[in-house]
C-alpha positions in Angstrom: 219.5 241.1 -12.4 219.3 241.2 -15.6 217.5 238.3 -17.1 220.1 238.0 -19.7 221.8 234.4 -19.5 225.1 234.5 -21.3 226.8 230.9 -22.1 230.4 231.1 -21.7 232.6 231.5 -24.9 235.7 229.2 -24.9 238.8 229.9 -26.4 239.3 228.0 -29.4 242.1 227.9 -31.8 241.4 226.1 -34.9 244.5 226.3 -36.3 246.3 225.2 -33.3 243.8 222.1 -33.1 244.0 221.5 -36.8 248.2 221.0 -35.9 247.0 218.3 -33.2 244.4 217.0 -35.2 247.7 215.9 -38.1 249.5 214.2 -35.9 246.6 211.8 -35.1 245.0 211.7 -38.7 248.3 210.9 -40.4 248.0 207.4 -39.0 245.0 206.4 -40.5 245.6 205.7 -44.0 246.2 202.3 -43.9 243.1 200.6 -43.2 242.8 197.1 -43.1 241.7 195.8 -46.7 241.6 192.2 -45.0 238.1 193.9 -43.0 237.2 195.6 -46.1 237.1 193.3 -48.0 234.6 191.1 -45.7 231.9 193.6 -45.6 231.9 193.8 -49.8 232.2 190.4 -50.0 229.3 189.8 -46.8 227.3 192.6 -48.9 227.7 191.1 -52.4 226.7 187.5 -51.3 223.4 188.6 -49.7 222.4 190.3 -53.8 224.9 188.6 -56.6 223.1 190.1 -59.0 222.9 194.0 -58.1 225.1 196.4 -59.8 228.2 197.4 -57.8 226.9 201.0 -58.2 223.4 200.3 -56.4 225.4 198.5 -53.2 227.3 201.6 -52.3 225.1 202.5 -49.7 225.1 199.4 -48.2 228.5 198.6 -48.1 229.9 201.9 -46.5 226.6 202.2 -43.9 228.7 201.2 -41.0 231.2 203.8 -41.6 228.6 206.6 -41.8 226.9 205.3 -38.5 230.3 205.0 -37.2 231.4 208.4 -37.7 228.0 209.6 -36.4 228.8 207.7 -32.8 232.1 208.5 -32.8 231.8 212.5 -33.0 228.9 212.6 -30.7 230.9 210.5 -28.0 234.0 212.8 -28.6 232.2 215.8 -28.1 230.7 215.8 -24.7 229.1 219.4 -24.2 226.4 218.3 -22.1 226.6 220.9 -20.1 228.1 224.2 -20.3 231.6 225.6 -19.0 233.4 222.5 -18.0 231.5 220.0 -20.9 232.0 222.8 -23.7 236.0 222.6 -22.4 236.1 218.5 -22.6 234.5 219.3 -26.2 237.3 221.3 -27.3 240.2 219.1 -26.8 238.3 216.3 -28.4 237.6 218.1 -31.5 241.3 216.5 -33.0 240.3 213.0 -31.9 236.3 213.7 -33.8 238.8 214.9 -36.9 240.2 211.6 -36.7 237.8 209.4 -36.6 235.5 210.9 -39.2 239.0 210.5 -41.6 239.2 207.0 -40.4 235.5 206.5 -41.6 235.8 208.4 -44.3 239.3 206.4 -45.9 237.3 203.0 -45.1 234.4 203.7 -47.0 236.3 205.0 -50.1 238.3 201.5 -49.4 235.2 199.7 -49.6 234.0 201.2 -52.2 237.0 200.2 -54.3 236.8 196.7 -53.5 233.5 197.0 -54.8 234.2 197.9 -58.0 237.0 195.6 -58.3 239.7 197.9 -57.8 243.3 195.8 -57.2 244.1 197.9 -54.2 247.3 195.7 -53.4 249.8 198.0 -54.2 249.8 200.4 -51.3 251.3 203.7 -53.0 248.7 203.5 -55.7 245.8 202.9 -52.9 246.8 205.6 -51.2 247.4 208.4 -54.2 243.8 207.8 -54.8 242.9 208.0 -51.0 244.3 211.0 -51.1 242.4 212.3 -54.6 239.1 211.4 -52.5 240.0 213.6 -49.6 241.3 216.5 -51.7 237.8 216.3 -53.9 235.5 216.3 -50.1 238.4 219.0 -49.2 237.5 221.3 -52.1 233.6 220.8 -52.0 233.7 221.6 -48.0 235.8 224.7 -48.2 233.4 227.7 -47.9 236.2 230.1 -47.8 238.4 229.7 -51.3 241.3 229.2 -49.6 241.9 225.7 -51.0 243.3 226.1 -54.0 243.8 222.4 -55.5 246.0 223.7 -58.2 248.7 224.6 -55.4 248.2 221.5 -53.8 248.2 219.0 -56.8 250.0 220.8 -59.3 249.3 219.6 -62.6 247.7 216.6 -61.2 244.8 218.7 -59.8 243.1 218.0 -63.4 242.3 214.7 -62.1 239.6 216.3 -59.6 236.2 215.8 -60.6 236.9 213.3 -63.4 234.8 209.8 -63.7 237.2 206.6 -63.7 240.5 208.7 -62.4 241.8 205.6 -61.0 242.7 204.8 -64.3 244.3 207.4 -64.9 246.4 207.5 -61.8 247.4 204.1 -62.5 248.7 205.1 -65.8 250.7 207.5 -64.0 255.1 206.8 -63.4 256.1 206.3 -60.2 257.4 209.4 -60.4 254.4 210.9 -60.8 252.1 208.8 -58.2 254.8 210.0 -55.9 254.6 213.7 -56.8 250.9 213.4 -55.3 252.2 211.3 -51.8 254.4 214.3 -51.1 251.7 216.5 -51.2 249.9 214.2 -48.2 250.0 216.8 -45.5 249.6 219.9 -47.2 246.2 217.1 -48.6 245.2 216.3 -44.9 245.5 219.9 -44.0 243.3 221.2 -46.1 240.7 218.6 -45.4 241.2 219.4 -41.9 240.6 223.1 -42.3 237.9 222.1 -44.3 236.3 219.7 -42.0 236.7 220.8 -38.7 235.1 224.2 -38.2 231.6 223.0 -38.5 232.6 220.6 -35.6 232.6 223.6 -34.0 228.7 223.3 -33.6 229.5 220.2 -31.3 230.7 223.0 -28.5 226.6 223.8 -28.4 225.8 222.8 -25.1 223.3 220.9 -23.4 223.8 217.9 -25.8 223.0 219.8 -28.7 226.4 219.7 -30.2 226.7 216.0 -30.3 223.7 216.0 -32.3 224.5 218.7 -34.8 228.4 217.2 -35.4 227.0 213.9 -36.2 224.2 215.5 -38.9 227.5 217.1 -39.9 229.4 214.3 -40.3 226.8 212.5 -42.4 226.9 215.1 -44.7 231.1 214.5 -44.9 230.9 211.2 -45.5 228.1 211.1 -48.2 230.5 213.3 -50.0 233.5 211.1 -49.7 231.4 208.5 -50.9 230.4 210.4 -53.4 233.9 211.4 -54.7 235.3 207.4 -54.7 232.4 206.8 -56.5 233.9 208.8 -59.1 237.2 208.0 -58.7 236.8 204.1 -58.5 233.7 203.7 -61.0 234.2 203.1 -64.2 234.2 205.9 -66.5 230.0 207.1 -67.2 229.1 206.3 -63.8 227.3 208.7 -62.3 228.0 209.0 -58.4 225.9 207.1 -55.9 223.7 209.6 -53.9 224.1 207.9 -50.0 220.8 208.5 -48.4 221.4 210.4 -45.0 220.9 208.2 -41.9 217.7 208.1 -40.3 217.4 210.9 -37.3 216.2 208.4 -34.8 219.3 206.4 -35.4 221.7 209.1 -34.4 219.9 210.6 -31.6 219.7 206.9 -29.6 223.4 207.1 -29.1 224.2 211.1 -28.4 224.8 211.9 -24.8 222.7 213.0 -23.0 219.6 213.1 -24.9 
């Protein structure tokens, strides 16, 4: 013998779960504004008199510890071989739920600034200038370029009040950004999912390190909707991370 103890190396095609991961992601867009709108609503009554800036954290907290469950649950490589396989295939349903999370805080965060996010193709046109923003932050590779997915709208990224200026915008226009939803979703895909890849770590490490991970995503969506649903001169919300001990009481096997 040796003495050398070798974990076994799954295949895994990212690309090929990235395709599975779009046909469940592209149904979550719509999230209920009904919901939403009773967690801002719950959150503003409890301090009337707080900014809407300074309640950020506490209206999107759910959707951070959320995600953080979710991934952990979704990625069960307790042990290795047969767990690290189950982890695989459930890396498209993680992707999903950390975009469900991740749309329903930039939601919230709307409301909370008193967006009117009743007209659907405007709500979702700035959904979809969140994502591209966490998109292009998260890609460590440069092969997001937003330019080629936005066109000439891709000078909204970054800018303070955008919402405004996507409202502004012809329906023509507003529409020029829908079409671009999947090539949008992709990228945030491809931008999100490899680190999931540490959820394949066996021995319940992995659920542990994908739901740090996750935390991390989401601050910077909340970040970004921050931006685009402030008013202009506000300077994004910095989410604190969740507490350690709160993630670790629901990973499996710890």
């Amino acid at each position: 013998m040796t003495g050398n103890f070798n974990l076994p190396k799954p295949e895994f095609d990212l690309e090929a779960t990235v395709e599975r991961a779009m046909a469940l992601i592209n149904r979550t867009l719509q999230p209920s504004l009904e919901d939403a709108q009773k967690v801002v609503d719950k959150v503003r009554a409890g301090k009337p008199l707080v900014a809407p800036g300074d309640l950020v954290d506490q209206v999107t907290r759910g959707n951070r510890m959320r995600a953080a469950r979710a991934v952990s649950f979704s990625l069960p490589s307790i042990l290795p071989g047969v767990g690290t396989a189950i982890s695989a295939a459930a890396v498209p349903v993680a992707l999903r739920e950390v975009l469900k999370e991740a749309v329903s805080a930039a939601i919230k965060v709307g409301l909370l600034f008193d967006r009117d996010l009743e007209d659907p193709e405007l709500t979702r046109v700035a959904v979809l200038l969140v994502l591209t923003e966490g998109a292009v932050r998260l890609d460590k590779t440069g092969r997001i370029r937003p330019d080629a997915i936005l066109g000439r709208h891709a000078a909204l990224l970054g800018r303070t009040a955008s919402y405004d200026a996507l409202a502004a915008l012809t329906t023509t226009e507003r529409q020029e950004i829908a079409a671009s939803q999947s090539e949008i979703l992709r990228a945030w895909a491809l931008a999100v999912g490899p680190p999931l890849l540490a959820g394949l770590l066996p021995f319940g490490l992995g659920p542990m390190a994908a739901a740090n991970y996750v935390q991390y995503v989401l601050k910077g969506t909340i970040t970004s909707a921050t931006r685009v649903f402030g008013p202009a001169g506000t300077t994004p919300v910095a989410v604190d991370e969740i507490p350690g001990r709160e993630v670790q009481e629901d990973v499996p096997g710890s």
